[in-house]
N, CA, C and O of each residue as an XYZ file, in Angstrom:
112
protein
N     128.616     96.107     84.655
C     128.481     94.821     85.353
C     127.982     95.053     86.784
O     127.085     94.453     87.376
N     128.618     95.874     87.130
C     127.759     96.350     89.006
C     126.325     96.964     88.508
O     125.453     97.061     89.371
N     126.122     97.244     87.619
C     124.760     97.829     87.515
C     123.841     96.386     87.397
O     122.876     96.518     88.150
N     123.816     95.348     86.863
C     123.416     94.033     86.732
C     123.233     93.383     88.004
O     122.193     92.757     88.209
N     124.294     93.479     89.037
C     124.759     92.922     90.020
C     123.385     93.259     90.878
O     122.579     92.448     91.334
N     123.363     94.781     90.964
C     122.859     95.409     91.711
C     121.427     94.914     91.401
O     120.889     94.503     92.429
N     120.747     94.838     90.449
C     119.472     94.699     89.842
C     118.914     93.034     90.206
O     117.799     92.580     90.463
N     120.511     92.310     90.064
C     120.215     90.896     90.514
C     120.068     90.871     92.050
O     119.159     90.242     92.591
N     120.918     91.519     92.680
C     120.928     91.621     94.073
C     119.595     92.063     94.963
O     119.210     91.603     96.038
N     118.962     93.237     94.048
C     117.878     93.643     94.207
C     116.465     92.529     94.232
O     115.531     92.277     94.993
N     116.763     92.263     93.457
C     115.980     91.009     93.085
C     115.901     89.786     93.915
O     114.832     89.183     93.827
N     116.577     89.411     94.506
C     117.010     88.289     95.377
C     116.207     89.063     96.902
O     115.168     88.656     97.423
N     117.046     90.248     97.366
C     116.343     90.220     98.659
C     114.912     90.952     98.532
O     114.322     90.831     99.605
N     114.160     91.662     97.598
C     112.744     91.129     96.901
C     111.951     89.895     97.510
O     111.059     89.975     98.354
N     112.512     88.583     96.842
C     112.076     87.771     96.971
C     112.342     87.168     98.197
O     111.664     86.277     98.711
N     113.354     87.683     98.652
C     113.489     87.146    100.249
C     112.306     87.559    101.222
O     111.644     87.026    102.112
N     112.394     88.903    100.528
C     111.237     89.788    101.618
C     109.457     89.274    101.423
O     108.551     89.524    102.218
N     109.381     88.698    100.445
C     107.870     88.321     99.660
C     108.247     87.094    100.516
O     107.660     87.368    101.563
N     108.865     85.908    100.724
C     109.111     84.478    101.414
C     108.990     85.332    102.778
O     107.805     85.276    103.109
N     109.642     86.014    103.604
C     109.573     86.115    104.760
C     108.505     86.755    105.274
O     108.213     86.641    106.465
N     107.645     87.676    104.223
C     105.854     88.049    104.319
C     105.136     86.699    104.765
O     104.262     86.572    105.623
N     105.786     85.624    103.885
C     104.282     84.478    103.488
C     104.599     83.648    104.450
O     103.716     82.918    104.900
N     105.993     83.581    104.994
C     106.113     82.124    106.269
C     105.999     83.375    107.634
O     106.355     83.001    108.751
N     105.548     84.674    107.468
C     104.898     85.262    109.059
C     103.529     84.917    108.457
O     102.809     84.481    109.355
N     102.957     84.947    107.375
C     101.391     84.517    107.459
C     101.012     83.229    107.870
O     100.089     82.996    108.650
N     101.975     82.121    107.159
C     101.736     80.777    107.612
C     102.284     80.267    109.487
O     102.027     79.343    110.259
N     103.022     81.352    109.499
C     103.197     80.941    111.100
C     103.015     82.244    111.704
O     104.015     82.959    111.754
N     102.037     82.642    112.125
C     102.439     83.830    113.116
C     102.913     83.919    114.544
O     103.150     85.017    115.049
């Protein structure tokens, strides 16, 4: 179950990091 966690967790700040790429492109 922590191995899941981790993979979901992974996943989340991923996509945090891809959103916080695209709103420094749209606002620099």
């Amino acid at each position: 179950m922590d191995h899941i966690y981790h993979i979901d967790l992974y996943s989340i700040i991923q996509v945090f990091h891809i959103t916080a790429c695209h709103i420094n492109l749209v606002f620099p």
